[in-house]
C-alpha positions in Angstrom: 56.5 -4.2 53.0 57.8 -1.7 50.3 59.8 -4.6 48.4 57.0 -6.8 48.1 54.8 -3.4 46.7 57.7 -3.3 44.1 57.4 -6.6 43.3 54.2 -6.8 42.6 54.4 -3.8 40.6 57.5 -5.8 38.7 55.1 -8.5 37.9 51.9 -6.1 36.8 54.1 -3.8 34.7 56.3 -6.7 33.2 53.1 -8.7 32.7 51.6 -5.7 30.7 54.6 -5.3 28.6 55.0 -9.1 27.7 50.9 -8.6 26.4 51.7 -5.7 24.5 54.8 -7.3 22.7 54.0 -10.7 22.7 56.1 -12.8 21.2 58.4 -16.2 21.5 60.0 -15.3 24.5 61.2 -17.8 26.6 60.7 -15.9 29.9 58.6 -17.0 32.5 57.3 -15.7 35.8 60.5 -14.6 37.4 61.9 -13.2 34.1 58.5 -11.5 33.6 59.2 -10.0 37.5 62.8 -8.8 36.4 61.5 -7.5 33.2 59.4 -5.2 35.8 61.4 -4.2 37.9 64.3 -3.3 35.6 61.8 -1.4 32.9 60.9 0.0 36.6 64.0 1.2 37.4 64.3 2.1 33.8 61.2 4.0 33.3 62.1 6.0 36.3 65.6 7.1 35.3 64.2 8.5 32.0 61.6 10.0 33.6 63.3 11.7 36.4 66.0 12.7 33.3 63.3 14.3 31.2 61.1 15.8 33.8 63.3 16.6 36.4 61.2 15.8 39.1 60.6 12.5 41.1 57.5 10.7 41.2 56.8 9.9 44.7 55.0 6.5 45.7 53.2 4.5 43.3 50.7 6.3 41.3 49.3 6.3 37.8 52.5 7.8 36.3 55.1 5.9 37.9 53.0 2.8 36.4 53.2 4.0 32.7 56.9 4.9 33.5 57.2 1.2 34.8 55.2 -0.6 31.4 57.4 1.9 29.1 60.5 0.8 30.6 59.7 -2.3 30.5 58.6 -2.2 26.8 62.6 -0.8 26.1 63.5 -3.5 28.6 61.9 -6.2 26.7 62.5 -4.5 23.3 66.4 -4.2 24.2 66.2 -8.2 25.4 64.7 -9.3 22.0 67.3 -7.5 20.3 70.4 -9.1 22.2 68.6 -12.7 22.1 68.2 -12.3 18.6 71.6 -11.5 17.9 73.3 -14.2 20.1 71.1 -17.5 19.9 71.7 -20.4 22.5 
């Protein structure tokens, strides 16, 4: 049951971050869920990094960790599809 909770919270998270930085991205559902769960993972890293502490569960915080790292996620994506085009 716990992956599918992350899952979902790849999809809301990478959802949010694709509608705050919209743009011509050629990523569709399943990118949009690995956008998630890497700006996930991501936000998470930083935030245990810079706080020192883990956020247990899923809660408020570790949802704004999730949509900032995703936002770097997607930011970092743009930036390496921009600079090597198919």
């Amino acid at each position: 049951m716990g992956i599918l909770i992350w899952i979902v919270f790849g999809i809301v998270s990478g959802a949010v971050a694709r509608q705050v930085m919209p743009g011509p991205d050629p990523l569709g559902l399943v990118g949009s869920i690995l956008l998630g769960l890497g700006g996930g993972l991501l936000g998470g890293t930083i935030g245990m990094l810079t706080t020192g502490t883990v956020v247990p569960g899923l809660d408020v915080r570790s949802l704004l960790m999730a949509i900032a790292g995703s936002l770097l996620t997607l930011l970092l994506y743009r930036s390496y599809a921009m600079r090597w085009p198919a």
